[in-house]
GUDO-898429 format. One record per residue (C-alpha): residue number from 0; x, y, z. Coordinates in nm, 3 decimals. Each point is the difference from the previous one (the first is absolute). Example, Ala and Ser with C-alpha at 12.3 -4.5 7.8 and 13.67 -1.06 7.14 Angstrom:
BEGIN
> resi;X;Y;Z
> 0;1.230;-0.450;0.780
> 1;0.137;0.344;-0.066
This chain:
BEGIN
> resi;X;Y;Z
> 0;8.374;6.999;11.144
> 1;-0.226;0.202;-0.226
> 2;-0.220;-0.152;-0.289
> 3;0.247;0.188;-0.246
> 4;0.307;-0.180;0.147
> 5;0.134;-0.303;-0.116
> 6;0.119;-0.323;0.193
> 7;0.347;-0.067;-0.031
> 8;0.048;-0.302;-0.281
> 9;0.347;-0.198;-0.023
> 10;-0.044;0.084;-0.391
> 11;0.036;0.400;0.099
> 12;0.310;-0.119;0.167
> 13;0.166;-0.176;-0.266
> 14;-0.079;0.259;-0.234
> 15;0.269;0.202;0.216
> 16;0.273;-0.235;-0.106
> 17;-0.151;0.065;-0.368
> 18;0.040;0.335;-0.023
> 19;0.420;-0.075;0.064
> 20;-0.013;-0.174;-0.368
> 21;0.245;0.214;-0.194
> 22;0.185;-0.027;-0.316
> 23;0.348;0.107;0.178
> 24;0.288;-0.144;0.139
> 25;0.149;0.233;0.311
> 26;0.185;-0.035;0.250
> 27;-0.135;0.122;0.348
> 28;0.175;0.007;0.309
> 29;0.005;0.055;0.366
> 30;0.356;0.067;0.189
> 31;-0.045;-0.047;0.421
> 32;0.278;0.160;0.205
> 33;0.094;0.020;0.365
> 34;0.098;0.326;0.172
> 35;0.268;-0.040;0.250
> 36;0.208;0.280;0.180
> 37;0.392;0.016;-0.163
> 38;0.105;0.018;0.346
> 39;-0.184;-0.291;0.246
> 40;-0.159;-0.201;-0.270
> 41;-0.300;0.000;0.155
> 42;-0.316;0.043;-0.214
> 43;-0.133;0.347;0.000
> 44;-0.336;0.045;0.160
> 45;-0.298;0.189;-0.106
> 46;0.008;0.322;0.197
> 47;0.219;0.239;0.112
> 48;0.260;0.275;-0.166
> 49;0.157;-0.287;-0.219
> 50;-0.236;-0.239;-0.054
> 51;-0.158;-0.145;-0.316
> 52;-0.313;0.227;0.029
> 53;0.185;0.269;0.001
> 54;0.240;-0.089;-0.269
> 55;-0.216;-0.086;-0.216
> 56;-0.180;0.407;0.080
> 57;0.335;0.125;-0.112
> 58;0.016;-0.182;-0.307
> 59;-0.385;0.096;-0.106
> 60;0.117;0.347;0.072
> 61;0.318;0.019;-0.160
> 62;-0.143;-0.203;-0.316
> 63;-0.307;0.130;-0.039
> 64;-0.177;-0.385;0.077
> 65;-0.364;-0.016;0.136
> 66;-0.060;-0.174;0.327
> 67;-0.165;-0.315;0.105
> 68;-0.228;0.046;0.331
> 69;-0.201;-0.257;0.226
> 70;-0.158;0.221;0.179
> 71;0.261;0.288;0.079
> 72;0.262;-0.246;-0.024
> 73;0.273;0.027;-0.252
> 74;0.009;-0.387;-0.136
> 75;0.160;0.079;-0.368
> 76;0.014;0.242;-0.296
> 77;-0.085;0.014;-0.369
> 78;0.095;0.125;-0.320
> 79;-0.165;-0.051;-0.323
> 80;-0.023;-0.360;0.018
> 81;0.286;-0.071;0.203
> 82;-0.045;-0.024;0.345
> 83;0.239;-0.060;0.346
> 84;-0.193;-0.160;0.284
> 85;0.065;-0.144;0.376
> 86;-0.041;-0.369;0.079
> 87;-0.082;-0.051;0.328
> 88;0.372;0.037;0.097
> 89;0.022;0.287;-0.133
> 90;0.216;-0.183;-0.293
> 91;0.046;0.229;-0.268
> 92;-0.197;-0.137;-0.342
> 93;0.021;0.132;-0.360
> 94;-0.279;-0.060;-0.233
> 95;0.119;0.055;-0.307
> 96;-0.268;0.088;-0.311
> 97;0.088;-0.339;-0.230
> 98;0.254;0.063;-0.345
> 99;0.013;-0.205;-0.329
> 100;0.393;-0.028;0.160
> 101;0.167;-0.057;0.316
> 102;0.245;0.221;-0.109
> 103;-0.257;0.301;0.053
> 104;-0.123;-0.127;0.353
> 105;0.381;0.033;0.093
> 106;0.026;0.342;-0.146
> 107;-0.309;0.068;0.218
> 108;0.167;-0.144;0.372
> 109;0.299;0.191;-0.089
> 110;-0.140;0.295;-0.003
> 111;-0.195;-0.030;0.319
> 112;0.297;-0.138;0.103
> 113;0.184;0.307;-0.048
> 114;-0.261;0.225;0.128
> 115;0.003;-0.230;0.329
> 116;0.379;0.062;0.042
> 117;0.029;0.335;0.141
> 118;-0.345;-0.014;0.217
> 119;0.183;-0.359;0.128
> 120;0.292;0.147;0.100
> 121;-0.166;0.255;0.203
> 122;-0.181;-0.227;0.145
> 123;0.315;-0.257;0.081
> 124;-0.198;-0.260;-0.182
> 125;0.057;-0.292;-0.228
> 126;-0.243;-0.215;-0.200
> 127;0.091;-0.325;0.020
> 128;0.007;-0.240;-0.265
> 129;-0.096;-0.292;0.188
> 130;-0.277;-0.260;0.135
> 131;-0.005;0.074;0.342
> 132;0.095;0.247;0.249
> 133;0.346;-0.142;0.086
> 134;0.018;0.148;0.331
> 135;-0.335;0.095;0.139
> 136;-0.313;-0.243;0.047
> 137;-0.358;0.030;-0.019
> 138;0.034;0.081;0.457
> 139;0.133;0.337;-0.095
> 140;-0.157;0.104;-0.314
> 141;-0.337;0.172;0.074
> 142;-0.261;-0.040;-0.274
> 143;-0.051;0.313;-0.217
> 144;-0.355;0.189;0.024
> 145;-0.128;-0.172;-0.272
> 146;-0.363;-0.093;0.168
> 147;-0.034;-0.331;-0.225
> 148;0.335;-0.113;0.093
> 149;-0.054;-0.007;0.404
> 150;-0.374;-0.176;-0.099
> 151;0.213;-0.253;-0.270
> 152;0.304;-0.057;0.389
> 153;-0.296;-0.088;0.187
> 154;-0.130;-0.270;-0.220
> 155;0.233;-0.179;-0.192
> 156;0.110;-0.312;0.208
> 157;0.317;-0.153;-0.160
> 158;0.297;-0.007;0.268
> 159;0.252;0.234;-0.249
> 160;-0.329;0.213;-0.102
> 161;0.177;0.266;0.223
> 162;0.323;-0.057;-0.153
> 163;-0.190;0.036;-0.398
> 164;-0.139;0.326;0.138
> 165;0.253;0.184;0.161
> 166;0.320;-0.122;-0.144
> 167;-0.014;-0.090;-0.346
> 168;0.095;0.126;-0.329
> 169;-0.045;-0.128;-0.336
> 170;-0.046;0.035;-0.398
> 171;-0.347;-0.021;-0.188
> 172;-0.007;-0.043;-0.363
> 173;-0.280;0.077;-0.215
> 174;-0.104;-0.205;-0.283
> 175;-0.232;0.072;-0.321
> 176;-0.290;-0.252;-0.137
> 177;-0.170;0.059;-0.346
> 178;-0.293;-0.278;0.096
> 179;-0.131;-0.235;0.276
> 180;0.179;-0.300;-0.137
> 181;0.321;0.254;-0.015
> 182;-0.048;0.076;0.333
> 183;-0.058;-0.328;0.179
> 184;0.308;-0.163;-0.201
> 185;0.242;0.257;0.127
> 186;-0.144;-0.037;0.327
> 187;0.045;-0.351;0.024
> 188;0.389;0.022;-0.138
> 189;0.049;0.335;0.207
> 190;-0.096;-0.278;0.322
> 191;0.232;-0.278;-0.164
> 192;0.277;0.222;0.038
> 193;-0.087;0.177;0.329
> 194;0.253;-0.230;0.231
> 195;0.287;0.024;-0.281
> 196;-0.020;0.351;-0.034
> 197;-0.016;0.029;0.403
> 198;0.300;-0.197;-0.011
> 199;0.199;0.182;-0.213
> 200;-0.085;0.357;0.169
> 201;0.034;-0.104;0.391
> 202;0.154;0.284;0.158
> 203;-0.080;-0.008;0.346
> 204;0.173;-0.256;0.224
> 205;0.095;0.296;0.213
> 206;-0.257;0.092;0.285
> 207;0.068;0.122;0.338
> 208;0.354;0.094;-0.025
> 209;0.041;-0.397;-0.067
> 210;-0.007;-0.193;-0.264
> 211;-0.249;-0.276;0.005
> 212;0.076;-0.248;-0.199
> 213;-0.278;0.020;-0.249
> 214;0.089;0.191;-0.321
> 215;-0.383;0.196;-0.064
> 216;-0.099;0.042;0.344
> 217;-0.267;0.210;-0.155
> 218;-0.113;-0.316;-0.246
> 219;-0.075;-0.174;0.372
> 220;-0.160;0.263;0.160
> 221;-0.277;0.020;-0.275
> 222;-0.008;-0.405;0.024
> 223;-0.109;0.066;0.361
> 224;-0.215;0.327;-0.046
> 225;-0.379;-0.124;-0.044
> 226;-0.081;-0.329;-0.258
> 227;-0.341;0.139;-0.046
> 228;0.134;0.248;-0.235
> 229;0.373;-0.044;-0.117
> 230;0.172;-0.276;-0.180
> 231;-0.138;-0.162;-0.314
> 232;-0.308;0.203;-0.044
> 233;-0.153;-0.358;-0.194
> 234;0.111;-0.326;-0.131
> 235;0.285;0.015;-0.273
> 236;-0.175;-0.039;-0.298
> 237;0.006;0.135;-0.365
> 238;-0.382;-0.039;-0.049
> 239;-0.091;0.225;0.255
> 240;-0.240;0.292;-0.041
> 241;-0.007;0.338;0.141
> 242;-0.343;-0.167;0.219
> 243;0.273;-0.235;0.136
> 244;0.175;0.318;0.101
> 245;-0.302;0.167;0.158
> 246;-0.153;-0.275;0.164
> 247;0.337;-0.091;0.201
> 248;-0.020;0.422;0.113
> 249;-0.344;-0.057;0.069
> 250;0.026;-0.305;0.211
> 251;0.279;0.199;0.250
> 252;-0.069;0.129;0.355
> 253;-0.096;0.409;0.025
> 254;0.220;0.259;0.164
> 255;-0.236;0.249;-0.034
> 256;-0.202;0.247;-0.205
> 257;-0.038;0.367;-0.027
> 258;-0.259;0.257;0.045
> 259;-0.015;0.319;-0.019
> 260;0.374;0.049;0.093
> 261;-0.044;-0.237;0.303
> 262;0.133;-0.339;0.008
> 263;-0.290;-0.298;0.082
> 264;0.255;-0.280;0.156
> 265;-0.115;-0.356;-0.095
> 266;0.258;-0.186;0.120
> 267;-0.018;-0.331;-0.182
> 268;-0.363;-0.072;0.090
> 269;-0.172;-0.041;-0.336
> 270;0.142;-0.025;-0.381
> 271;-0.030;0.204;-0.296
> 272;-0.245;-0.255;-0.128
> 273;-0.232;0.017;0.347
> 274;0.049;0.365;-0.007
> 275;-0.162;0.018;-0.359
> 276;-0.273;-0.222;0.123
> 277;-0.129;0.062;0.331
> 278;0.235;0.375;0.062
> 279;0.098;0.091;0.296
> 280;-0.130;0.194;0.278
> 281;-0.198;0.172;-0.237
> 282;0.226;0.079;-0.239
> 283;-0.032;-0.166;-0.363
> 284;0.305;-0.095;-0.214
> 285;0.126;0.322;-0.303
> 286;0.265;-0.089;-0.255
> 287;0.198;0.245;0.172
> 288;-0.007;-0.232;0.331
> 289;0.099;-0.269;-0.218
> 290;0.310;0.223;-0.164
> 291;0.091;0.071;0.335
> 292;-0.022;-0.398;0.135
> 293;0.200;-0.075;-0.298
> 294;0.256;0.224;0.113
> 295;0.031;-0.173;0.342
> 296;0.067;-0.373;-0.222
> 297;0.342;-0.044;-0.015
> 298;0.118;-0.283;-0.255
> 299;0.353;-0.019;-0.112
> 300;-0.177;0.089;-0.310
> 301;-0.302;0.226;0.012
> 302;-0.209;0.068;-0.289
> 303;-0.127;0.368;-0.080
> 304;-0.012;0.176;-0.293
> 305;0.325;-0.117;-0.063
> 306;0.172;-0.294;0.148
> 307;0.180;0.099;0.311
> 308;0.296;-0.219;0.077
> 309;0.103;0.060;0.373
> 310;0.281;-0.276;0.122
> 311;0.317;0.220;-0.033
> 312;0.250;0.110;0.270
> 313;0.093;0.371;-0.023
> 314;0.290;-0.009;-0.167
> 315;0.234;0.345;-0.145
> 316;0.376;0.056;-0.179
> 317;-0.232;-0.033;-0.311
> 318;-0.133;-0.322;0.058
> 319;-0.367;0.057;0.061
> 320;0.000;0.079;-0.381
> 321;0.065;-0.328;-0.028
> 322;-0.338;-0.094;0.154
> 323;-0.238;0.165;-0.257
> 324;0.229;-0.042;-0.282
> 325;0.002;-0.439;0.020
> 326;-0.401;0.036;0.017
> 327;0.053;0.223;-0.291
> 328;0.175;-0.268;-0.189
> 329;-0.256;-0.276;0.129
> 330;-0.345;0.124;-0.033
> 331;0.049;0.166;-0.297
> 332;0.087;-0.244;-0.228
> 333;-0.218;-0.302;-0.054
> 334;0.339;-0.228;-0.066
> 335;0.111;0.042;0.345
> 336;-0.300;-0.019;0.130
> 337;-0.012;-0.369;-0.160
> 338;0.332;-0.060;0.135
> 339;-0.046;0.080;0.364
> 340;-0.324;-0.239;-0.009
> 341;0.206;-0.273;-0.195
> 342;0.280;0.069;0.321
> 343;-0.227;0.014;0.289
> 344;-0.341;-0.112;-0.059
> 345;-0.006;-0.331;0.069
> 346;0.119;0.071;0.357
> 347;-0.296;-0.057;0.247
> 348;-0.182;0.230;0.178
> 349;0.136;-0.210;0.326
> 350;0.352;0.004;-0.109
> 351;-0.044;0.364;-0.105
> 352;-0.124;0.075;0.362
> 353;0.287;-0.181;0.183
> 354;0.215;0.228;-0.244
> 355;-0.172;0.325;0.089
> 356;0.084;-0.099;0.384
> 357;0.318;-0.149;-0.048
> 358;0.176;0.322;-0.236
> 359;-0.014;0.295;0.292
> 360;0.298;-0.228;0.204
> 361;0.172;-0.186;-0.271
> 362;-0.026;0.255;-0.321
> 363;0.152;-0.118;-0.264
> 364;0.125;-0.318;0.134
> 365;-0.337;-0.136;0.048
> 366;-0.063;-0.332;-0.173
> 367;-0.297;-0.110;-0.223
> 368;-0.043;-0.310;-0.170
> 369;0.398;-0.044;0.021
> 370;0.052;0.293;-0.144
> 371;0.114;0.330;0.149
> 372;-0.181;0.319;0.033
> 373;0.322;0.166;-0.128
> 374;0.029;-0.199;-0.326
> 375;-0.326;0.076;-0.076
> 376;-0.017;0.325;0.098
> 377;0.303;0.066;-0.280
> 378;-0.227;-0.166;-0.248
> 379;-0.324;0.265;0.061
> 380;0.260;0.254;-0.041
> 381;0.159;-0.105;-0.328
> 382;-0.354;-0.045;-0.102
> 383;-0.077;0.336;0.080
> 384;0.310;0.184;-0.132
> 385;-0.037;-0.263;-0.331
> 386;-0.377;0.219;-0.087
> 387;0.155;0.307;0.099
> 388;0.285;-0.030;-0.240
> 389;-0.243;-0.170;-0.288
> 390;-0.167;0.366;0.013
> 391;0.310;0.219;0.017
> 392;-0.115;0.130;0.321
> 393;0.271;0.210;0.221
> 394;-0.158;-0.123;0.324
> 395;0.175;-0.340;0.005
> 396;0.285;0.164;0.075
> 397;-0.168;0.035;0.365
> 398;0.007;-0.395;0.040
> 399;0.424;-0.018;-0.014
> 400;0.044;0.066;0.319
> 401;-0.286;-0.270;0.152
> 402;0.164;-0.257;-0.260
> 403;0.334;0.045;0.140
> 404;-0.112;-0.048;0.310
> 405;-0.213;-0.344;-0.019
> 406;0.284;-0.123;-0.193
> 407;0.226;0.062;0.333
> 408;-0.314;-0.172;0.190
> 409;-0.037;0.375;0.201
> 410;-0.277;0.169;0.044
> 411;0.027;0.417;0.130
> 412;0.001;-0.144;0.368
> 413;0.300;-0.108;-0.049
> 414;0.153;0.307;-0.151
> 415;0.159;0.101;0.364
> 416;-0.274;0.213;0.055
> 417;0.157;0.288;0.243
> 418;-0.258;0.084;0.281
């Protein structure tokens, strides 16, 4: 380190989280989808004359996208500020630049959507609005190029961490925050509801050609990827501060670090908190190592410049617009926000634990304090489509469907998905 260069200080780091404080209120939102061929229903791989790579060539050259290398390896493409990217399945993700409605987001997937149906039918290939590969495990889906991803297979430890990887699919929802306190309250209702919103999306009980008896097999596989780094990111709490935040990233194991395009494997030997104290072999702790660590924490609810909610099944037929557009009605209005806290915040962090394990078999059936997940799940939602409606805002209409449903005590799992 050079006399010019500056140690790494936690306040540099919260200052990240800072610079997300915005007078707004959009909606972002992330769309996961699995690739399977019409024919065997087998995921697609990779390589070869039909594979995702070389789908996703024909749709940057037929659409005019720009791609995504690691190293010479196709892992995405981008437009603008939209962008479609491989996880390490090669799932199928749209990141969709957040609207002021969900209405526009949808107007957005549709017309990917359409632009995907013509390269999908020459490629016999669905996307597949679901949690997990129904009919292929992680033993026969290779890991795509991505160099971080084969580091990230290596390390993580949890038993399904192979099954999180390779075989999952879910919705993200993005979340605006004019202030720290603003941020940290929405956090801690975003975790109250984590298990009841998990509930009420479970849509993958199907894995292995069989169904396994658990309605979000993908809710248990990230249960069982690596505690280090998913799961509550801190204790529930509405007095928390973004520090709380950063010292709970700090505190987790290292994958590993990059330099100069080459990946420095640390393998859970030292924290983010040793590394910015003692380095390691050499190296001294950037923010950018710290952006990068912060992308390898996992929380149900992960705080950025925006508050990233992450506990959804995929889900399609128009129902993943039902994902953003309940947050909508939630975070953005301060009278909901009141009435989720008066609803769930006197559970305890112990009985909200149990819940978070219990939910991925039982769904909405589970039980809490007498009561069941399904009752209160239609509660949330009322509360939800209640702000919506107070404002005149279109995008309640996107919560019908998901009402109908928890008052029929279904969730999309059991909607005789066809595999």
């Amino acid at each position: 380190m050079t006399v010019l260069e500056k140690k790494l200080e936690i306040s540099d780091i919260i200052e990240l989280f800072s610079a997300g404080c915005k007078n707004e209120e959009k909606i972002g939102m992330e769309y996961e989808r699995l690739p399977v061929n019409r024919e065997t229903k087998q995921a697609v791989p990779y390589a070869g004359c039909y594979g995702v790579s070389e789908f996703l060539r024909t749709f940057a050259r037929e659409h005019n996208w720009d791609y995504i290398f690691d190293n010479d390896n196709i892992i995405g493409l981008k437009k603008l500020h939209d962008t479609i990217t491989l996880e390490p399945g090669c799932q199928i993700e749209l990141s969709i630049e957040p609207e002021f409605t969900v209405k526009k987001l949808k107007e957005k997937i549709d017309n990917i959507d359409l632009k995907f149906k013509d390269i999908l039918d020459l490629f016999n290939m669905d996307l597949l609005a679901y949690g997990v590969y129904p009919n292929t495990t992680y033993h026969n889906i290779q890991i795509q190029p991505k160099r971080r991803y084969h580091v990230m297979a290596n390390y993580l430890w949890g038993i399904l961490s192979d099954v999180m990887m390779r075989e999952t699919a879910g919705i993200q929802v993005g979340i605006d925050f004019k202030n720290e306190e603003d941020a940290m309250y929405k956090f801690y209702i975003a975790n109250l509801l984590s298990p009841f919103i998990t509930a009420v999306f479970a849509n993958s009980n199907i894995r292995g050609g069989v169904d396994t008896s658990y309605k979000s097999f993908r809710a248990l596989a990230w249960l069982n990827t690596d505690n280090d780094r998913c799961g509550f990111a801190t204790v529930l709490s509405k007095n928390l501060e973004f520090k709380d935040y950063v010292y709970a990233v700090l505190n987790s194991p290292m994958i590993f670090i990059e330099r100069n395009n080459e990946l420095i494997e640390i393998n859970g030997k030292i924290n983010f908190t040793q590394f910015m104290q003692d380095g390691y072999e050499g190296f001294e702790a950037t923010l950018d190592d710290f952006k990068l660590h912060a992308n390898l924490f996992f929380p149900d609810v992960r705080l950025r410049k925006f508050i990233e909610i992450r506990n959804h099944d995929c889900v399609g037929g128009d129902l993943q617009y039902a994902v953003p557009a309940f947050y909508k009605g939630i975070m953005y209005d301060n009278n909901a926000l009141s009435s989720v806290e008066n609803m769930l915040g006197k559970i305890s962090s112990v009985e909200m634990s149990n819940l978070r394990h219990e939910v991925p078999k039982s769904g909405l059936d589970t039980k809490i304090n007498g009561y069941k997940v399904k009752d209160i799940s239609k509660e949330l939602f009322d509360i939800s489509y209640s702000a919506l409606k107070s404002k005149n805002d279109s995008d309640r209409e996107f919560l019908n469907p998901v009402i109908s449903m928890i008052k029929k005590g279904i969730s999309p799992c059991d909607m005789h998905f066809k595999n």
